[in-house]
C-alpha positions in Angstrom: -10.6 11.3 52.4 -11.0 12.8 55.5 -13.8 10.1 57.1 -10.6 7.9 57.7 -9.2 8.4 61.1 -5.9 7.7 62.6 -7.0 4.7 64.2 -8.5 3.6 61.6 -5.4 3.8 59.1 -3.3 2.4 62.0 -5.8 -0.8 62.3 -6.0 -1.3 58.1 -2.4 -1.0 57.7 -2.0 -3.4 60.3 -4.5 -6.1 58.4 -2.7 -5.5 55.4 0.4 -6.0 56.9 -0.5 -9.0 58.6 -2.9 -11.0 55.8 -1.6 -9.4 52.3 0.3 -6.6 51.1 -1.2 -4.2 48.9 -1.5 -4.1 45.4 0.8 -0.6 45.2 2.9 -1.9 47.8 3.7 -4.9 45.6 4.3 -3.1 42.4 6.9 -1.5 44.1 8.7 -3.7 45.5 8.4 -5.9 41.6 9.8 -2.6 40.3 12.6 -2.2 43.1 13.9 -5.8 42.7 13.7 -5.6 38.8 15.3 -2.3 38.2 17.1 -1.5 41.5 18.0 2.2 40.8 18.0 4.7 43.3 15.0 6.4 41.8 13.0 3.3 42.4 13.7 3.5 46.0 13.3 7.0 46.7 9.8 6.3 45.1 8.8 3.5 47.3 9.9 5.6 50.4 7.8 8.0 49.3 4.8 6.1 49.0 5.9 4.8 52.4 5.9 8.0 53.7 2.2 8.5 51.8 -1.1 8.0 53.8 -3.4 5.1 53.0 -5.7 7.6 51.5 -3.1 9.2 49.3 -1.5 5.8 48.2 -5.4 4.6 46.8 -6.1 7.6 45.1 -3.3 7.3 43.4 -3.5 3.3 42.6 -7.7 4.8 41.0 -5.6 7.1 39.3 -2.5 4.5 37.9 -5.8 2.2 37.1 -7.9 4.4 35.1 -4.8 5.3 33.0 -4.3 1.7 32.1 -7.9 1.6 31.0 -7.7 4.5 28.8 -4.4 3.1 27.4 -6.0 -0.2 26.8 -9.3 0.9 25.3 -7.2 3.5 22.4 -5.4 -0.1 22.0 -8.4 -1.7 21.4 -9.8 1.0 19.3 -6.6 0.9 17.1 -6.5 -2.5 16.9 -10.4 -2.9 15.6 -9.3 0.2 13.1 -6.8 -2.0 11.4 -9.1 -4.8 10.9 -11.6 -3.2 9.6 -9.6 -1.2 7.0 -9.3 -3.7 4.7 -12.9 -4.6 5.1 -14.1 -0.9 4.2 -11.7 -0.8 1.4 -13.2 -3.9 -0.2 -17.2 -2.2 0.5 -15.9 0.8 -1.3 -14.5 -1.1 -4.5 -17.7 -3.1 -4.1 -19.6 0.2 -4.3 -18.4 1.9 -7.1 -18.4 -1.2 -9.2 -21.9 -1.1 -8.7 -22.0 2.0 -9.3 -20.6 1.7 -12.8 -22.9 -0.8 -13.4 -26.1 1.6 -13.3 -24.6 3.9 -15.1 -23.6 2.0 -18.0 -27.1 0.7 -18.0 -28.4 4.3 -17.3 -26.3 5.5 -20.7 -27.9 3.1 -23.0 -31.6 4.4 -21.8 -33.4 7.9 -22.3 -31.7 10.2 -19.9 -35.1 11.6 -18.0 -35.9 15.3 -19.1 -35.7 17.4 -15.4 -38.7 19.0 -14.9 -38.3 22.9 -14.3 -40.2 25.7 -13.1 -41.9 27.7 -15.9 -41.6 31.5 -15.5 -45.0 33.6 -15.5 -43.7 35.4 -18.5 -42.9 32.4 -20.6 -45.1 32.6 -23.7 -47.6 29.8 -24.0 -46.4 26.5 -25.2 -48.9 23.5 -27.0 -48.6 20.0 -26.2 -47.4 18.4 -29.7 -49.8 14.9 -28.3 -52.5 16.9 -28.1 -55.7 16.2 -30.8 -56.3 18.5 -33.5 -59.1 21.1 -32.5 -61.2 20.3 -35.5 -61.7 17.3 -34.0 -62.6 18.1 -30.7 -66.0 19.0 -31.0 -67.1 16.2 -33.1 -69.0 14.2 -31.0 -70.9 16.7 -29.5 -69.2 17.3 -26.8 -69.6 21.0 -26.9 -66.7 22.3 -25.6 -65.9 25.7 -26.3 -62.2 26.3 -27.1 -62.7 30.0 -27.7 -59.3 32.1 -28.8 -57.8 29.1 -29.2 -60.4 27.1 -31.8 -59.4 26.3 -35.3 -59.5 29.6 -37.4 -59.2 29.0 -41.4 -57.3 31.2 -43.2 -56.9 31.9 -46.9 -52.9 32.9 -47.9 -54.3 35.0 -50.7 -55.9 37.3 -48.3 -54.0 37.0 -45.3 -50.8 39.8 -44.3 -49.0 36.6 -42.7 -48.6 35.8 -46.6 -46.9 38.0 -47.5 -47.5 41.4 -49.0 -50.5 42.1 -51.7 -49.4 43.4 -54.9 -52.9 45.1 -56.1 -51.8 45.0 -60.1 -50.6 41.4 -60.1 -53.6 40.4 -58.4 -55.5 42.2 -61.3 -53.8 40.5 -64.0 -54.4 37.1 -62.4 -57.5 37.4 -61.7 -58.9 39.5 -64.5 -61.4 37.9 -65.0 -63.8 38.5 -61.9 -64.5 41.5 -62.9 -66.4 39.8 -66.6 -67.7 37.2 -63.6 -69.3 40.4 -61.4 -70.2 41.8 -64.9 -72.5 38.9 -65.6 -74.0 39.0 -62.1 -75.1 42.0 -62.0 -77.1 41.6 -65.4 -78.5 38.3 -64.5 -80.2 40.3 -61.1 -81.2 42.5 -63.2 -83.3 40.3 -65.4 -84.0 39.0 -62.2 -85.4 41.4 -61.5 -87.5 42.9 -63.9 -88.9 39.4 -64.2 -90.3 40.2 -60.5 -91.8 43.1 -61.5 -93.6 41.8 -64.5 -97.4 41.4 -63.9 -99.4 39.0 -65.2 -99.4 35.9 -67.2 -96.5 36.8 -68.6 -94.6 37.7 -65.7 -95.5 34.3 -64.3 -94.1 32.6 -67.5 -91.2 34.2 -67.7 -90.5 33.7 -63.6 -91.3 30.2 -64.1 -89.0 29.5 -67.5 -86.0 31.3 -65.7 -86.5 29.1 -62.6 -87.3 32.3 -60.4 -88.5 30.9 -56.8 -88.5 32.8 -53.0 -86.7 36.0 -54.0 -88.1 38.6 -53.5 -87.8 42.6 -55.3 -86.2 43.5 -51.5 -83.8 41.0 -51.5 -82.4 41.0 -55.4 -82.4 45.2 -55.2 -80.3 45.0 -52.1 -77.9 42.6 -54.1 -77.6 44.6 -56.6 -77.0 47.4 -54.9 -74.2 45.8 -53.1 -72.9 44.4 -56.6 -72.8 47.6 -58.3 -71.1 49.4 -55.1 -68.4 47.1 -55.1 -68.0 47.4 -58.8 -67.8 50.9 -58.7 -65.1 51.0 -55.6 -63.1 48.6 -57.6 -63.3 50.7 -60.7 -62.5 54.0 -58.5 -59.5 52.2 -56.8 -57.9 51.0 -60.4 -58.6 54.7 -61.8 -56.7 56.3 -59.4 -53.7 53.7 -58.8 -53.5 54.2 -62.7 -53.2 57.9 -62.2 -50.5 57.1 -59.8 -48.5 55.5 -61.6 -49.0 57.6 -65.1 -47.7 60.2 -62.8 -45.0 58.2 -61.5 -43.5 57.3 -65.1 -43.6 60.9 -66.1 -41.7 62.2 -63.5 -39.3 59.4 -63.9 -38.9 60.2 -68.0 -38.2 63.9 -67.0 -35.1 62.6 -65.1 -34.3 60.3 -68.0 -33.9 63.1 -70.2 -32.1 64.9 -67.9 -34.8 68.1 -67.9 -34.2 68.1 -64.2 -33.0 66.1 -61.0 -34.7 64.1 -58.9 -38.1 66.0 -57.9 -40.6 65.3 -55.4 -43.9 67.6 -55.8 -46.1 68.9 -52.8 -49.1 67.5 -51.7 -51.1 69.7 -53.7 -49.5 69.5 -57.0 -49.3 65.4 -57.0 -53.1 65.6 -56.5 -53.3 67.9 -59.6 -51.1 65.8 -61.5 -52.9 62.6 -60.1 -56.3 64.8 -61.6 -55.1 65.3 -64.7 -54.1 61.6 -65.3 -57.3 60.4 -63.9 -59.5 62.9 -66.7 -57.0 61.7 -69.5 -57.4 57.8 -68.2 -61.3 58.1 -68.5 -61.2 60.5 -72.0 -59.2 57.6 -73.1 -61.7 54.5 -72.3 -65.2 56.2 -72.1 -65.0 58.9 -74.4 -66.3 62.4 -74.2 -69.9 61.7 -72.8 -68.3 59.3 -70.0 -65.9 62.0 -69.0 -68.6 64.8 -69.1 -70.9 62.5 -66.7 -67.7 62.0 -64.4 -67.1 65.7 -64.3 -71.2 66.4 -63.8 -71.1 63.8 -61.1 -67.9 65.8 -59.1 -69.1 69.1 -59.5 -73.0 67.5 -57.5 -70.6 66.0 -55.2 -68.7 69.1 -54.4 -71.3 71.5 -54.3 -73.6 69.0 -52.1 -70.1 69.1 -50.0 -69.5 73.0 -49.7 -73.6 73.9 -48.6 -73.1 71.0 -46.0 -70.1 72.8 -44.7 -71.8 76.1 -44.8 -74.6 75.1 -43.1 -72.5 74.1 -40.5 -70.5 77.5 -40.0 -71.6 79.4 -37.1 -72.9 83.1 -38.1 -70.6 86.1 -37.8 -71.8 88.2 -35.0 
């Protein structure tokens, strides 16, 4: 403000003056005619009394605040109007809205896919082929642990839990069946070992053809071991439960409560049921052959063991 000089107020007052009063100048005197108060007059002498510098800051200030005011008018204004028109996008909105999801309802809802943990157990795909059938065209693809594994229920745990005497009495009758095998390698096999012409004939009426002695011995062999481990097995599960029943009459009769023997004195009991079992089906002579056999088997055991004792010293 200070770049006007005194000369130069005096000379722009004087224009305005003389050509057109100022814009201020003439609000004030609108304002002093209309209202005609005192307070409108002392305000026009002030601004009398004001500089030229003074008076236009004030008329930039009067006009910006008649800007601001008019703009928040405007504002307001376009505020109302478009009221209305947001309320009717809304309502348009959701009743689309309600659209989709009545059409959403009446489809599959998607399944959301989430992250599997690392210590999730393993989970198949129910659309995937069965593994037997993977491999048929040659393909050779090796499944490994997870290739089609055959069970039999009869002899798998998952099963359930195998009773050893029911089995025997339902299938009694492999026992006759290894019975018969082991005679028929037998014939077998002194067929092989026949020389001459009739050797050859009787090879050649029993239909005898690439076995060898070798290979029928070691069958029998195994038939005859298997035979035996069977029979050793039912022996002493008999003498188990002989045992069993007689302790179990002593506490029917009342002799005695409920007793369970040591170690020692169920295997004697157990050894006296097993003699009595074989007495019973074999005889004397099969029972003097089992004891022969044990005492061969225990004294081969006891010179073992002393040959392996160190020396005294």
């Amino acid at each position: 403000m200070d770049k006007y000089s005194s000369d130069d107020e005096d000379s722009y007052s004087s224009r305005a003056s003389d050509d057109e009063p100022l814009r201020g100048d003439t609000e004030l005197d609108e304002s002093e005619s209309d209202s005609g108060t005192s307070d409108a007059e002392s305000k026009a002498d002030e601004n009398k009394s004001m500089s030229l510098a003074d008076r236009l800051c004030q008329q930039e200030e009067r006009e910006s605040t008649m800007r601001t005011t008019t703009a928040l008018k405007d504002q307001r204004a376009r505020r109302i109007k478009a009221l209305p028109l947001a309320k009717e996008r809304m309502q348009e909105f959701r009743r689309n809205q309600q659209q989709k999801d009545d059409s959403s309802n009446n489809k599959e809802l998607p399944v959301k896919k989430t992250k599997k943990s690392k210590h999730a157990p393993a989970e198949a795909s129910s659309r995937r082929r069965h593994n037997k059938t993977l491999n048929e065209r040659g393909i050779g693809v090796n499944i490994g642990a997870h290739r089609y594994q055959a069970r039999d229920p009869r002899m798998s745990s998952l099963s359930g839990h195998l009773d050893q005497e029911q089995f025997e009495h339902h299938y009694g009758f492999l026992a006759k069946v290894q019975n018969k095998e082991i005679a028929a390698t037998k014939t077998k096999l002194k067929a092989l070992k026949m020389p001459g012409k009739k050797g050859r004939r009787t090879r050649q009426k029993m239909g005898i053809q690439g076995e060898t002695v070798e290979g029928l011995q070691e069958q029998l062999q195994t038939l005859q071991q298997t035979v035996a481990r069977q029979n050793q097995e039912s022996l002493e599960r008999n003498a188990k439960k002989a045992v069993k029943k007689k302790l179990q009459a002593q506490v029917a009769e009342g002799k005695g409560g409920m007793y369970f023997p040591k170690r020692r004195e169920l295997k004697q009991m157990e050894m006296e049921a097993k003699i009595a079992d074989i007495q019973k089906r074999k005889g004397k002579r099969g029972l003097d052959n089992y004891l022969a056999k044990r005492r061969k088997k225990q004294k081969s055991r006891d010179a073992s063991r002393m040959k392996n004792m160190e020396p005294f010293r």
